[in-house]
C-alpha positions, 0 to 999 in steps of 0.5 A: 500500500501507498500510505500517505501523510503529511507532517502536521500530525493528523491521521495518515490517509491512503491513496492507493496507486493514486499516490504514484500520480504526478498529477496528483502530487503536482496539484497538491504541490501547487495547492502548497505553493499557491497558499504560501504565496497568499500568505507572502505576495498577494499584498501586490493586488496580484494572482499567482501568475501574474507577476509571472505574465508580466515577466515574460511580457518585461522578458519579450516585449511586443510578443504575441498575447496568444502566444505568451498564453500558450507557452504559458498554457493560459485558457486564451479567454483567461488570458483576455481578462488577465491581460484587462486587469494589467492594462486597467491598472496601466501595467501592460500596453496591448499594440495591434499592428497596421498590418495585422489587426488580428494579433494583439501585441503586448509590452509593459508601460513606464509603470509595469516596467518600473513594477516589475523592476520594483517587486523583483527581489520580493517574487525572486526571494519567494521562488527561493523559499518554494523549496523549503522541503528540498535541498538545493540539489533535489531543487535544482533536479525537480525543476530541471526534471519538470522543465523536460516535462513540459518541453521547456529547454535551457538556455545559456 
């Protein structure tokens, strides 16, 4: 059997095969992960990913809205009211191109990029407390093994 527990103390609960899920135990660490930066982050007015769409917004200006949705896999109507709220809150510019008035390009204004810039220790600081339960090598391989996963390569 696959038992399973946490270490606050309660009962152990079992989960059978399920235990051997990476959907699961990634759901179950995104929940853990999602908590902690409410408790830590959400003081900026921002979800969890946000701040990580902004970055990759700051990271390659002008990029497609559609594409930066699917690399991030964001639901495109998601994405749509995402976007809406940066732009409300004058973070990100949207730009359709004269000679494509179907794509909708996107950038960070003075105030997003100054955001961005601003906020960065504070987000980087909480990426290096996501493995509080992991030594930096068992890190370091989680996140090079989930990269592969998801198809991502590393640049130099």
């Amino acid at each position: 059997m696959n038992q399973m527990a946490d270490n606050t103390g309660e009962e152990t609960i079992e989960f059978g095969e399920m235990a051997n899920s990476l959907g699961l135990m990634i759901r179950l660490a995104q929940v853990r992960l999602f908590d902690a930066f409410y408790q830590n982050l959400a003081h900026h007015g921002l979800k969890p990913g946000e701040f990580t769409v902004l970055w990759v917004i700051g990271l390659n200006p002008g990029a497609r809205q559609g594409l930066v949705a699917r690399k991030l896999r964001i639901k495109p109507a998601h994405m749509t009211k995402l976007i809406q709220r940066a732009v409300d809150k004058g973070l990100v510019e949207r730009i359709v191109p004269a000679d494509d008035r179907r794509s909708v390009r996107l950038q960070l204004t003075g105030e997003g990029a100054r955001f961005v810039a601003e906020k960065k220790p504070e987000f980087l600081n909480y990426i290096v407390h996501e493995h509080t339960r992991l030594t930096d090598a068992e890190f370091r391989t989680l996140v090079g093994i989930l990269q592969k996963f998801n198809g991502m390569e590393q640049t130099p």
